[in-house]
C-alpha positions in Angstrom: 20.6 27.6 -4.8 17.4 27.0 -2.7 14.5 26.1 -5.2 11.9 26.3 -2.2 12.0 26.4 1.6 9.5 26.3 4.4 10.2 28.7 7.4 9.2 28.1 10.9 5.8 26.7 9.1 2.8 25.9 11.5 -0.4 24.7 10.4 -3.5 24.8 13.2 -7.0 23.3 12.5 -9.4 24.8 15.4 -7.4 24.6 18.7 -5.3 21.8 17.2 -1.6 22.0 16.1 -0.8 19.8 13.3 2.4 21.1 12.5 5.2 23.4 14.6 7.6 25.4 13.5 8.7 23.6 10.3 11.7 24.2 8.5 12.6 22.9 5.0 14.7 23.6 2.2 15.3 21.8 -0.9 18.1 22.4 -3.0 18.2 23.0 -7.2 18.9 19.2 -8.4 18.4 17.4 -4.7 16.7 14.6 -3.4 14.9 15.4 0.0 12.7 12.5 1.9 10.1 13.0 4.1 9.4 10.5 6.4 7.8 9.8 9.4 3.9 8.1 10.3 0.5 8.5 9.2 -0.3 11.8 11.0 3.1 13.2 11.5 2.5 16.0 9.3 4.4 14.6 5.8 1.6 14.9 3.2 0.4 18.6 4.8 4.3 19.8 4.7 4.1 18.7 0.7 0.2 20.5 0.2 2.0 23.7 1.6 4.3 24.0 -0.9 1.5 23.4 -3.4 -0.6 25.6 -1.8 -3.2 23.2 -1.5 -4.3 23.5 2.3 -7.8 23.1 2.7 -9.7 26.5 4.0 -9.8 25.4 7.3 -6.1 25.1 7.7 -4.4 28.3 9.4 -1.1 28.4 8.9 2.1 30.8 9.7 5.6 31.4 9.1 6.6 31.6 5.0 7.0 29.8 2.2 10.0 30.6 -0.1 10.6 30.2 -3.4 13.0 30.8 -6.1 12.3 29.9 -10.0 14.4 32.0 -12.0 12.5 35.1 -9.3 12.5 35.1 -5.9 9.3 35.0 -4.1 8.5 35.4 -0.3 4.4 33.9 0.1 3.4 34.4 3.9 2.1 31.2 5.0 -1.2 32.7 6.4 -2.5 32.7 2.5 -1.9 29.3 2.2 -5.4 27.7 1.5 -6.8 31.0 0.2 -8.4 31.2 -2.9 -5.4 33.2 -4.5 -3.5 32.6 -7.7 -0.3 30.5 -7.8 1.1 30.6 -10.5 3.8 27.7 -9.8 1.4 24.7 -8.8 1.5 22.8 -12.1 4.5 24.6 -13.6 7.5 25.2 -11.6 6.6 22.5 -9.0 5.1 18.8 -10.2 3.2 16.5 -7.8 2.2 12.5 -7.8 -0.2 11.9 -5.9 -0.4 9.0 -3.3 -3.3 6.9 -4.8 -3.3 7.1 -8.9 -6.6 6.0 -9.0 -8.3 8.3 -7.3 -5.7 11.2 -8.7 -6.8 9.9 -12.1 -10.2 11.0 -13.6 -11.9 7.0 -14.1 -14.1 9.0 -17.4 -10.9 10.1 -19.3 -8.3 8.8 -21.5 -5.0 9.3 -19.9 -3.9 11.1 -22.9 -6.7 13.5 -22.6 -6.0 14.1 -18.8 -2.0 14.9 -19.6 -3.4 17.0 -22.5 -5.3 18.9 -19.7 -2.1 19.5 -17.9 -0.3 21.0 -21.5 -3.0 23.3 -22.0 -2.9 24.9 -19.0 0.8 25.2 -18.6 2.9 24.6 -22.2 0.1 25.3 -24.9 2.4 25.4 -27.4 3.1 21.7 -27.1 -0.1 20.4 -26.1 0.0 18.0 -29.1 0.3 13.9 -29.4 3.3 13.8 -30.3 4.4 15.3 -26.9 1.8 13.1 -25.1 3.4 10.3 -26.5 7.0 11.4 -25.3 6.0 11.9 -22.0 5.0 8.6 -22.3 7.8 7.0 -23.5 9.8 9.1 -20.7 8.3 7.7 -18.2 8.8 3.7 -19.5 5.3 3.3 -21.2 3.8 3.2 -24.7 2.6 6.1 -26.4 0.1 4.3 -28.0 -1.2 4.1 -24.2 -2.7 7.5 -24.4 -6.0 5.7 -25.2 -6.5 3.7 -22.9 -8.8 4.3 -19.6 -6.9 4.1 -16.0 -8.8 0.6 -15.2 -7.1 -0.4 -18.2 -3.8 0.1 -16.4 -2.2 -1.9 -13.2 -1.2 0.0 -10.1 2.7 0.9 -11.6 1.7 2.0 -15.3 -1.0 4.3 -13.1 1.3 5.8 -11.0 3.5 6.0 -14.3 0.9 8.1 -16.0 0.9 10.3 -12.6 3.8 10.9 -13.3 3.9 12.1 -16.6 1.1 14.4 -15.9 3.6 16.3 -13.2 6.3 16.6 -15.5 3.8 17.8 -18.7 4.4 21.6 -17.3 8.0 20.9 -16.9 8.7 21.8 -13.1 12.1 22.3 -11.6 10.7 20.5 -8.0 8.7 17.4 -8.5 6.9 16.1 -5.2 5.9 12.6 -4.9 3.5 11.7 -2.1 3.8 7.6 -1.4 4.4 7.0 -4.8 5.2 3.2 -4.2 3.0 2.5 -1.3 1.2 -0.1 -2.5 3.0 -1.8 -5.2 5.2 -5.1 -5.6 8.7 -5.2 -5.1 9.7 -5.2 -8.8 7.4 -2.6 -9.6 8.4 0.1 -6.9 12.0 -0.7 -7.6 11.5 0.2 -11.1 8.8 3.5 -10.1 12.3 4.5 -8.0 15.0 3.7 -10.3 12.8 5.8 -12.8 12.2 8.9 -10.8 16.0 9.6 -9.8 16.8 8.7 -13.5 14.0 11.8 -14.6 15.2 13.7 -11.2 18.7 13.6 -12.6 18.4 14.4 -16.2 16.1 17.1 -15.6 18.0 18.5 -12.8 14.8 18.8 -10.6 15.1 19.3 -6.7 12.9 16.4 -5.3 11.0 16.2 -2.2 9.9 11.9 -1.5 7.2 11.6 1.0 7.4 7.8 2.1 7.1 5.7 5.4 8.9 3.2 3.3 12.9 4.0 4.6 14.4 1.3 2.1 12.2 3.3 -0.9 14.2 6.6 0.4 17.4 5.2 1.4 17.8 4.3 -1.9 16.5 7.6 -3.7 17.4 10.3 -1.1 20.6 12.1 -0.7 19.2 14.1 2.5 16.2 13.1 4.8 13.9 14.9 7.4 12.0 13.1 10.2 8.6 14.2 11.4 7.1 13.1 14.6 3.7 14.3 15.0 4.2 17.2 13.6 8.0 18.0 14.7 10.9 18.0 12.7 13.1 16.0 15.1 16.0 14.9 13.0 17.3 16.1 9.5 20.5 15.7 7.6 22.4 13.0 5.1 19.9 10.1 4.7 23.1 7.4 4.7 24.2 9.1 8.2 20.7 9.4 9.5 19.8 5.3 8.5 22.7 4.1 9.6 23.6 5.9 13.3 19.9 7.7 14.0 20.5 10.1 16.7 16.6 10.5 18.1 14.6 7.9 20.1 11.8 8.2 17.2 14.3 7.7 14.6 15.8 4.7 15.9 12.6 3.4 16.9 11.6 3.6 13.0 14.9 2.8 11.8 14.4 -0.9 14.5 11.2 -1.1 13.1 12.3 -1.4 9.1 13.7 -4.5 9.6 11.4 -7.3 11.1 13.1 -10.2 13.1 11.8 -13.8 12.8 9.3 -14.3 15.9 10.0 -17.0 18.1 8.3 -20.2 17.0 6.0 -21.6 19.9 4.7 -25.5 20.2 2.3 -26.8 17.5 0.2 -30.0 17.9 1.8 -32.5 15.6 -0.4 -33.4 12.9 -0.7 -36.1 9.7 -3.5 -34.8 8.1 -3.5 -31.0 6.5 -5.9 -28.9 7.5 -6.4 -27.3 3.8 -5.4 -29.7 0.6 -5.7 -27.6 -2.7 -5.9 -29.5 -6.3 -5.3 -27.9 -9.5 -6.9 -25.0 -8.5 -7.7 -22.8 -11.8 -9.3 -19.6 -12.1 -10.5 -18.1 -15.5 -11.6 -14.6 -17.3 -13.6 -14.3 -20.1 -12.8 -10.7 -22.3 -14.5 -9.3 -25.2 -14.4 -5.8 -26.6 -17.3 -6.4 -28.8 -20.2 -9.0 -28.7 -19.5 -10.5 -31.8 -15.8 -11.5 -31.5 -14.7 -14.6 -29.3 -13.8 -14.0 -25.9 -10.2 -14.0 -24.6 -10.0 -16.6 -21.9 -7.0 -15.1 -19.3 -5.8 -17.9 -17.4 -5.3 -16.4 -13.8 -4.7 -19.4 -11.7 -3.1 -22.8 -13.4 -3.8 -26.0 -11.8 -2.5 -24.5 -8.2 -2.0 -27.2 -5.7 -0.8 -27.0 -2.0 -1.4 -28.0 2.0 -1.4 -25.7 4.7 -2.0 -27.3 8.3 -3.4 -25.7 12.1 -1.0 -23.0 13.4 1.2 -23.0 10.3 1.9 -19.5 8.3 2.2 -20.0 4.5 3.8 -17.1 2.9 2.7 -16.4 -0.6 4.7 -14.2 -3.2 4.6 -12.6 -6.7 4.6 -9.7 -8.4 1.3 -7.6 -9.1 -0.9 -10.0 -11.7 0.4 -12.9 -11.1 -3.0 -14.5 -9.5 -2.2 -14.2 -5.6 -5.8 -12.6 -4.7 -7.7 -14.4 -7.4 -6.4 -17.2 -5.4 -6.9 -16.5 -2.1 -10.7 -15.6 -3.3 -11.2 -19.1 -4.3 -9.7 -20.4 -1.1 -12.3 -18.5 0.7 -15.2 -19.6 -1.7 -15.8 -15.9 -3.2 -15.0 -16.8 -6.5 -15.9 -19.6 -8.4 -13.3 -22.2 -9.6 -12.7 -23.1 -13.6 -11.1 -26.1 -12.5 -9.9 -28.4 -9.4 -11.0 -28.3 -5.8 -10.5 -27.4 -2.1 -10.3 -29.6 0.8 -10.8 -28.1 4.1 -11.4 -29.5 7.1 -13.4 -32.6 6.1 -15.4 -29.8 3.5 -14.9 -29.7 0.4 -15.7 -27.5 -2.7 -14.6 -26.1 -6.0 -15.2 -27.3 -9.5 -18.1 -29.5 -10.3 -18.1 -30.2 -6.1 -20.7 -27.2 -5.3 -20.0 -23.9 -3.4 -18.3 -24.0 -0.1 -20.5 -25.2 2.6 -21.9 -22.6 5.3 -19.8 -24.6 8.1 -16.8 -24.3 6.5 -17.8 -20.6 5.8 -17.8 -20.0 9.5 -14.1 -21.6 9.9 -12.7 -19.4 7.2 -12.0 -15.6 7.3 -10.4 -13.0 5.1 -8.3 -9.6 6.2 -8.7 -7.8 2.7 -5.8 -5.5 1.3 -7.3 -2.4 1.5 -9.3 -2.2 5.2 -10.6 1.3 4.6 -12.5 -0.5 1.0 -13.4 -3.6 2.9 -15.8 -1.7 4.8 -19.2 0.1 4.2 -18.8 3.2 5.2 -21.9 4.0 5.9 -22.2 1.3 9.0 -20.9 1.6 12.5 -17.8 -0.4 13.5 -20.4 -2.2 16.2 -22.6 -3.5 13.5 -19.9 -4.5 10.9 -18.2 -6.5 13.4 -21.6 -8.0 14.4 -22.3 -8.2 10.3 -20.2 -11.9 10.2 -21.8 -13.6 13.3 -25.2 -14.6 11.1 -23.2 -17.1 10.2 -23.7 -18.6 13.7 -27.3 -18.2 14.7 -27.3 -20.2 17.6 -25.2 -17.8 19.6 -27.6 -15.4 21.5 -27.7 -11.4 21.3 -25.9 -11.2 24.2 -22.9 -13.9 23.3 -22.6 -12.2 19.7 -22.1 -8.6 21.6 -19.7 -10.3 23.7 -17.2 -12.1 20.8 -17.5 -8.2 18.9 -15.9 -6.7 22.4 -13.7 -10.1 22.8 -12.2 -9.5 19.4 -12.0 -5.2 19.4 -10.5 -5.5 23.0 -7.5 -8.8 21.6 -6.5 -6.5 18.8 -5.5 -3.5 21.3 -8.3 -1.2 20.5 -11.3 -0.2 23.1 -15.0 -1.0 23.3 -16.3 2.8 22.9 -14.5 2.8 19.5 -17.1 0.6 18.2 -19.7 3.8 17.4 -17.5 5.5 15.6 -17.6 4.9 11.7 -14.1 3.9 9.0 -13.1 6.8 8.5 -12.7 8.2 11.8 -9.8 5.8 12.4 -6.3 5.9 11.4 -4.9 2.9 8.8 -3.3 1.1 11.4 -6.6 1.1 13.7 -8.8 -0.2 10.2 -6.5 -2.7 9.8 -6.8 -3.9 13.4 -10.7 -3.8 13.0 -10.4 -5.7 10.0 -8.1 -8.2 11.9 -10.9 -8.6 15.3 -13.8 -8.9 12.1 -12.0 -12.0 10.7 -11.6 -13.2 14.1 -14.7 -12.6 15.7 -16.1 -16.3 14.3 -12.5 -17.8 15.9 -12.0 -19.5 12.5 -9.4 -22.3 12.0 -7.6 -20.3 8.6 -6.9 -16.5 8.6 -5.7 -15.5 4.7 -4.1 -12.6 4.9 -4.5 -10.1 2.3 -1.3 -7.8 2.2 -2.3 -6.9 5.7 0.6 -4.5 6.6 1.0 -3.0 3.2 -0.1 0.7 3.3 0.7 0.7 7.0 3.5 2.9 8.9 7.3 0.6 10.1 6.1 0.6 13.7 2.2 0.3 13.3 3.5 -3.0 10.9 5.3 -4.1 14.0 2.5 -3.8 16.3 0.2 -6.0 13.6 2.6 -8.3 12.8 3.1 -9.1 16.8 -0.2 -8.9 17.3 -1.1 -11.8 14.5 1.5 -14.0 16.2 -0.1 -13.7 19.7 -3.7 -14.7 18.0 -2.2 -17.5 16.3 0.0 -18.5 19.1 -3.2 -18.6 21.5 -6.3 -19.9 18.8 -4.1 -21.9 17.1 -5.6 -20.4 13.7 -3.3 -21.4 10.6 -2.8 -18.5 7.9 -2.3 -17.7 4.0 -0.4 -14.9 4.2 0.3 -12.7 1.3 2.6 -9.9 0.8 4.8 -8.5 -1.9 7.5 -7.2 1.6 9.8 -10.1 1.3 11.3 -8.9 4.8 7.8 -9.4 6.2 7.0 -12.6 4.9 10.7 -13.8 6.3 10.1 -12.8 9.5 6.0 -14.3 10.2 5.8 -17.4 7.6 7.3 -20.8 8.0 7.4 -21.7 4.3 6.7 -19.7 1.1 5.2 -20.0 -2.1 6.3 -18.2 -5.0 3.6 -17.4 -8.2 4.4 -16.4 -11.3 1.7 -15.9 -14.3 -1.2 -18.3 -12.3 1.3 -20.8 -11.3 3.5 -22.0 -8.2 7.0 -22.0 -9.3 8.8 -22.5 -6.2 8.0 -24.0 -2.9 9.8 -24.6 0.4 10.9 -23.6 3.7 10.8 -19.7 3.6 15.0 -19.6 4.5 15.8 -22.1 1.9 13.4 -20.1 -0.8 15.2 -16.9 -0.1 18.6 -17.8 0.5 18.8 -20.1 -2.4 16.1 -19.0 -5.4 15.9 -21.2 -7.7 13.4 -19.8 -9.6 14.2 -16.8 -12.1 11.0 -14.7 -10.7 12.6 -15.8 -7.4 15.6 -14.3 -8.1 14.0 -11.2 -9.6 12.1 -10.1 -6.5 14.8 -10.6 -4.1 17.0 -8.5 -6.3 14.2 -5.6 -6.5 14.3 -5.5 -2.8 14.8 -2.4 -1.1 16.5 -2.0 2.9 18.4 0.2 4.7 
């Protein structure tokens, strides 16, 4: 039985087609991916079923459904302000980023409560709260607690709690495991076919991830901008893709090693770190005794020019905090950097302005990392203070240098973020780091959040900078894949400390390390 369907769906915003003639049906108890890149029409195919267009949308064609009584909904009231009766109940949906889905001002018990109330009164109590809790893997004494109390997994956890609070029979999740660490989004999958299965939901997965729905779909539909160009078994379609796009993603999910090209040889390291150690004080009231969190313990490593150092962990485990003293924006508790006859840290002083301009950072999120409320031109432009000897002139030239080197054109530059796509943000953030040609790039989880090919694209286009400046980079990521295919050695961290080191082959083909071990197991691939 058909649980819902879209028929020959298109959705038009002014004189632009979004989506064309979609068609999709989802099955009582099946598990139904949606993949395809930013733009391609996934998340808008998911709001339709919710009917959550936004008034400008104009759609056409139907929407279908069938919860114990059929119902025909013609798709030109999608995104009217009409009742629906199933959003909430009959159909569940997590949300792509839980901490913007999640009210920051409310107790996650109280926001789940709101859910309960709305849909199953009669058990809008704690006790339930708590056993939706416990369903999905957490506490139930966790119902108090804020969502900056909670990491990235326990928030998309709670997400998901709140969409199966009204007890649906179709649960949509939207990127539900976008952003998180290997271990993490293995156990956010594991735990939504478990739920899927006992419930017996019908489940629609929206992910550009095709390891994340290889191993949680039985059937999968491919957008391409808006087209549904190949649908069918998910094992048959991963394995022997039929469509150019589909092979092209399919190619693109599984990063080769670059070749290696010829670095200077060289005695002395261009960045020596020693028992680096980073520190947070916490106290809930002022007259207890703060809880000192030990973040970073007594790191120490060497990276040298034109060398990739891969770093690895799950969530928590100290990678940014890190990478943040590296780059001398957070004070040190304890040892020192080295870099490039500078050096810094603990009880040395802050880093020095000229090592300042030989050190940039490509943060994880690029759409965060800048202010949206300045022009591409003048945050580009923003780092180059650091080098007031250039002129006007040479400073508007390195901005075009660096936009023009990461594939993107000069009459971009007056637009503002959010009028670019992740992939281009993330190449903007990449030509910003650049733009002072510094001698270390760290690397921030650069290609997390972004689509299989527009990964490729970045990933190529850091090996051509650092092939041609000779730049070295700290590169974190929580993609194993990724960090096989661009690093030449690895470093694994575990609770603030390294516990394995070594060639990046040697780490990964023989873990020694039981965190080692852990991640490689929680990997997903087609």
């Amino acid at each position: 039985m058909s649980l819902a369907s879209l028929d020959h769906l298109s959705i038009r915003f002014g004189d632009r087609e979004v989506l064309s003639n979609i068609n999709v049906q989802i099955e009582a108890g099946a598990r139904v991916g949606l993949v395809g890149e930013s733009g391609s029409g996934k998340s808008l195919t998911a709001l339709s079923l919710m009917n959550l267009l936004p008034e400008s949308a104009e759609a056409s064609g139907a929407l279908q459904l069938n919860f114990g009584q059929a119902a025909k909904i013609d798709a030109t009231q999608l995104g009217e302000d009409l009742p629906f009766p199933y959003r909430g109940a009959q159909i569940g949906m997590v949300f792509q980023e839980p901490m913007t889905a999640l009210n920051p001002l409310m107790r996650i018990g109280d926001q789940i409560g709101e859910v309960l109330a709305l849909h199953r009164p009669d058990l809008n109590t704690k006790a339930h709260i708590g056993q939706l809790l416990e369903e999905v893997d957490l506490r139930a004494d966790m119902h108090r607690r804020y969502p900056h109390e909670l990491s990235g997994g326990q928030r998309q956890r709670v997400g998901l709690a709140m969409a199966l609070a009204g007890e649906p029979e179709l649960l949509i999740a939207d990127e539900p495991t976008s952003a998180l660490d290997m271990i993490t989004q293995r156990g956010v999958i594991d735990l939504i076919k478990r739920i899927a299965s006992a419930r017996q939901m019908g489940l629609l997965f929206i992910s550009h991830d095709l390891g994340a729905v290889a191993a949680l779909c039985d059937q999968i539909y491919v957008l391409e901008k808006g087209k549904l160009v190949e649908h069918g078994d998910s094992q048959a379609i991963l394995r022997n893709p039929q469509q150019p796009y589909t092979k092209r993603l399919v190619a693109a999910a599984k990063p080769t090693k670059r070749p290696e090209f010829k670095r200077p040889a060289q005695r002395v390291p261009l960045l020596e770190i020693d028992g680096l150690t980073r520190q947070f004080k916490q106290k809930r009231y002022f007259w207890q005794s703060p809880d000192i969190t030990t973040a970073v313990d007594q790191v120490s490593f060497a990276l040298h020019s034109g060398e990739t150092l891969g770093l690895v962990g799950p969530s928590g485990c100290g990678k940014t905090s890190l990478s943040r003293m590296v780059a001398g924006l957070d004070p040190a508790q304890g040892g020192s950097v080295q870099f490039d006859g500078h050096r810094f840290g603990h009880g040395v002083g802050p880093i020095p302005v000229a090592a300042r301009r030989e050190i940039s950072m490509v943060f994880q999120d690029p759409f965060g990392s800048f202010d949206p409320r300045m022009r591409m031109q003048d945050a580009l432009l923003e780092p180059l203070h650091l080098m007031p000897e250039l002129s006007a002139a040479q400073k508007q030239e390195r901005v075009h240098e660096a936009v023009q080197r990461v594939g993107l054109s000069i009459d971009m530059l007056h637009r503002y973020p959010h009028a670019f796509s992740g992939g281009q943000r993330q190449r903007l953030a990449i030509a910003r780091a650049m733009v002072l040609k510094p001698k270390l790039m760290i690397l921030d989880e650069p290609v997390s959040a972004l689509d299989v090919s527009i990964r490729g694209d970045v990933l190529a286009l850091l090996h051509d900078l650092q092939e041609k400046y000779g730049m070295a980079y700290l590169f974190i990521s929580h993609d194993l894949d990724v960090v096989r295919a661009v690093t030449d050695r690895v470093m694994v961290m575990d609770h603030g400390k390294i516990v394995e080191h070594g060639k990046v082959e040697d780490v990964f083909d023989h873990p020694q390390a039981a965190i080692t071990k852990k991640l490689l197991d929680a990997r997903l691939s087609i």
